[in-house]
SELO-190953 format. One record per residue (C-alpha): z, y, x; chain. Coordinates in steps of 0.001 Angstrom, whole numbers. Example, Ala and Ser with C-alpha at 12.3 -4.5 7.8 and 13.67 -1.06 7.14 Angstrom:
<rs>
{r {7800, -4500, 12300}, A},
{r {7140, -1060, 13670}, A},
</rs>
This chain:
<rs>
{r {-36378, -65557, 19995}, A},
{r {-34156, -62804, 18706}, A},
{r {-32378, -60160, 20830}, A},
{r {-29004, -58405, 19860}, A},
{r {-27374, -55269, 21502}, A},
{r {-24425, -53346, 20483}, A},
{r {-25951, -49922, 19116}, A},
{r {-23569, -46744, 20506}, A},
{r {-22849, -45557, 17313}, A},
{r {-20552, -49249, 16768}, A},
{r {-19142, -48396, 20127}, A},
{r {-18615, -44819, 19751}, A},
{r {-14962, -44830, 18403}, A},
{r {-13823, -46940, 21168}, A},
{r {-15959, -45006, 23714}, A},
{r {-13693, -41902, 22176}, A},
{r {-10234, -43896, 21878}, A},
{r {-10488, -44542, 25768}, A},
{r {-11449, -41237, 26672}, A},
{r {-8461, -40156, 23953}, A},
{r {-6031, -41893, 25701}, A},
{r {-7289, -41729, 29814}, A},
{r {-7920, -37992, 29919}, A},
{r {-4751, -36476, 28618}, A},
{r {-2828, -39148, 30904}, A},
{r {-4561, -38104, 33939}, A},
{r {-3959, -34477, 33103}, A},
{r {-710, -34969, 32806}, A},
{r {-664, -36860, 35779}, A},
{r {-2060, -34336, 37604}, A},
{r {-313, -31266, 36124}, A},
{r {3042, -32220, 35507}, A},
{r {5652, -32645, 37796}, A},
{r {6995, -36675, 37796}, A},
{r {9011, -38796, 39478}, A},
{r {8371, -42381, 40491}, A},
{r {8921, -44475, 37421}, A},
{r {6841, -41613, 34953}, A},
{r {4148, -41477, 37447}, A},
{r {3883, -45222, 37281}, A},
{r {4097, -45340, 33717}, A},
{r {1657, -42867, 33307}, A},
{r {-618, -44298, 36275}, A},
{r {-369, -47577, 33917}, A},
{r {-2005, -46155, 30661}, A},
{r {-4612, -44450, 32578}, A},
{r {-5211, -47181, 34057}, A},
{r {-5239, -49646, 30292}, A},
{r {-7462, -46787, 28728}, A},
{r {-9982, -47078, 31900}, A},
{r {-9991, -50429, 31698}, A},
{r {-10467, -50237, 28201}, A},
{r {-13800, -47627, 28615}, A},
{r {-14725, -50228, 31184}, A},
{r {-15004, -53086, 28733}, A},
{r {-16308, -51202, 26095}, A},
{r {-19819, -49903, 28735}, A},
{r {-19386, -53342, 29995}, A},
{r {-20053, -54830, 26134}, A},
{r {-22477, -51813, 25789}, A},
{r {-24947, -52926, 28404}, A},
{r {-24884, -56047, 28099}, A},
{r {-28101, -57435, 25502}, A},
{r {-28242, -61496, 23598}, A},
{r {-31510, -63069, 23532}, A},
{r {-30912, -66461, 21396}, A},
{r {-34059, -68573, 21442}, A},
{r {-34633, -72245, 20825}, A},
{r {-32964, -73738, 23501}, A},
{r {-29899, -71517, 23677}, A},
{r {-28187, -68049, 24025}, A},
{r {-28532, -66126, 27114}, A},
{r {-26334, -62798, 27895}, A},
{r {-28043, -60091, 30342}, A},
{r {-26483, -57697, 32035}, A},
{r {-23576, -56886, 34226}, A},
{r {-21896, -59811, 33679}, A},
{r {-24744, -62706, 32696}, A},
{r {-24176, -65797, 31158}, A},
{r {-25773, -68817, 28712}, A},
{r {-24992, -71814, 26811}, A},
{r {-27209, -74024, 25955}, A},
{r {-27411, -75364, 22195}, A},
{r {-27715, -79077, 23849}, A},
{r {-24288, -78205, 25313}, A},
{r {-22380, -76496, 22782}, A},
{r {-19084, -77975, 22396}, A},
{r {-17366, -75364, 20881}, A},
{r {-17795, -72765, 17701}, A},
{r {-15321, -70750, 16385}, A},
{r {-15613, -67596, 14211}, A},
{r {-12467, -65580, 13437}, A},
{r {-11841, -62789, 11305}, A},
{r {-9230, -60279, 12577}, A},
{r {-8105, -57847, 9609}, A},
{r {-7477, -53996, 10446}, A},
{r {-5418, -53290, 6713}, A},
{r {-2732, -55383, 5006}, A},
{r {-5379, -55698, 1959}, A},
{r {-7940, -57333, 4260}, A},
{r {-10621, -54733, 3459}, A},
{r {-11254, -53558, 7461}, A},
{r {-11791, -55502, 9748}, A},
{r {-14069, -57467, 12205}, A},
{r {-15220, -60988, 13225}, A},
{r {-15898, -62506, 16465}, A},
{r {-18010, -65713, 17584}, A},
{r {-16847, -67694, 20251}, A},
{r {-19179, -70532, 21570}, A},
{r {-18375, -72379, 24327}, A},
{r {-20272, -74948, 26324}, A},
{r {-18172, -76684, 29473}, A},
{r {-17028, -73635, 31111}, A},
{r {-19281, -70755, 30090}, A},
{r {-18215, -68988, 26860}, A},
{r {-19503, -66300, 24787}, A},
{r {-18056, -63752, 22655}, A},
{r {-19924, -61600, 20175}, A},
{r {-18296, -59280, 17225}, A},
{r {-19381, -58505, 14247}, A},
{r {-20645, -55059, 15101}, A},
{r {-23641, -56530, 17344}, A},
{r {-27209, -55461, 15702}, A},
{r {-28433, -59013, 13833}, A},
{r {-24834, -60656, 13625}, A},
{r {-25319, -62833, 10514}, A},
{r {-28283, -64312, 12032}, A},
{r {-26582, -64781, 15335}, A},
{r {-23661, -66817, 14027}, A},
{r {-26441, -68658, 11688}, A},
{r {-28187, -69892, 14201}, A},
{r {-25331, -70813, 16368}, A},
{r {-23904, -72652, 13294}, A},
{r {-27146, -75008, 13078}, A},
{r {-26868, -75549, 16616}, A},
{r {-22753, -77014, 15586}, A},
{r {-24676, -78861, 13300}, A},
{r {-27096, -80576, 14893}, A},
{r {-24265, -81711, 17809}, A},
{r {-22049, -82650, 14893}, A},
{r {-19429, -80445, 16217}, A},
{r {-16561, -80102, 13835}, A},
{r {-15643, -76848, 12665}, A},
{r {-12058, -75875, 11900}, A},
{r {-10963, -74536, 8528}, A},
{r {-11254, -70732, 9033}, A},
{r {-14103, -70889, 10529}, A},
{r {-15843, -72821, 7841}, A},
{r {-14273, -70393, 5203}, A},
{r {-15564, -67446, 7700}, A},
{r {-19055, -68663, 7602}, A},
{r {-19388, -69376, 4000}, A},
{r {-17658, -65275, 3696}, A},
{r {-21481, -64360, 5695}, A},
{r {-23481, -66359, 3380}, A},
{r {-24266, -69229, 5819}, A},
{r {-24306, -73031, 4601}, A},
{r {-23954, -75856, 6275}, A},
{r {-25153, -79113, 4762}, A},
{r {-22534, -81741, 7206}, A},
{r {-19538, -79714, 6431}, A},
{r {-17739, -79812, 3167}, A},
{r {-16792, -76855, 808}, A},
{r {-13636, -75294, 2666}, A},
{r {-10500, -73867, 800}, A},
{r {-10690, -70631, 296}, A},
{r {-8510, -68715, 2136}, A},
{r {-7990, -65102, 3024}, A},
{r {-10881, -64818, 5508}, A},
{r {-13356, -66077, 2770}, A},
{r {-12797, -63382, 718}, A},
{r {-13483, -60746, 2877}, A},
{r {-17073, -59842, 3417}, A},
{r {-18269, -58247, 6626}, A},
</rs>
């Protein structure tokens, strides 16, 4: 068994970003005179960057546990998949510059209705998305082409797939 947690200091930039963009609305808010459609405009962006602070304590508290039989989210918001039921892998890389040198990836694994979602900045990743890629493996789930190229970009080989083009997420290392 293996557990993973987001650390605060991978959080901290969006824990600052949403208090960045919520405070300074809400003292506007408060201090400045507005009419109906500011008010509501401004009322909105508070309302994105709390939401936005929300998901990030959400993501925050919430700890993986992957063990033989499966992966298992605690916290406000638990969930599981079982590797017997995993119907679904997908790992994406979502670039931050044009030259593809920032960014982030995320694992998605589904199974029937529950899904998962784990990025890149979770303590353990690599070893997270390897053992959820022997788990594709042993179902014989076929992966699509940038997620292939996205796990061979973390190191992690899979003997039932064949060598994927490579393609911009493959040359990008996390």
């Amino acid at each position: 068994m293996t557990r993973h947690a987001y650390p605060t200091s991978a959080l901290f930039g969006d824990y600052l970003r949403a208090a960045a963009g919520f405070f300074p609305t809400i003292a506007v808010l408060a201090t400045a005179p507005a009419g109906f459609i500011e008010a509501t405009m401004l009322g909105g962006f508070a309302a994105l960057f709390a939401m936005f602070g929300a998901r990030t304590a959400l993501r925050h508290s919430t700890c993986f546990e992957a063990t033989e039989t499966g992966l298992r989210a605690s916290g406000l918001l638990p969930n599981s998949i079982s590797w017997s039921e995993l119907d679904r892998m997908k790992l994406a890389y979502y670039s931050t510059r044009r030259d593809e040198r920032g960014g982030w990836m995320q694992l998605k694994l589904r199974a029937g209705w529950s899904i998962l979602r784990v990025d890149s900045r979770i303590e353990g990743f690599s070893e997270l998305v390897r053992v959820s890629a022997e788990a594709a493996e042993m179902r014989g789930l076929s992966l699509d082409p940038a997620t292939s190229a996205n796990l061979q970009a973390l190191g992690v080989g899979l003997r039932a797939t064949t060598a994927p083009r490579l393609g911009k997420a493959a040359r990008v290392a996390v």
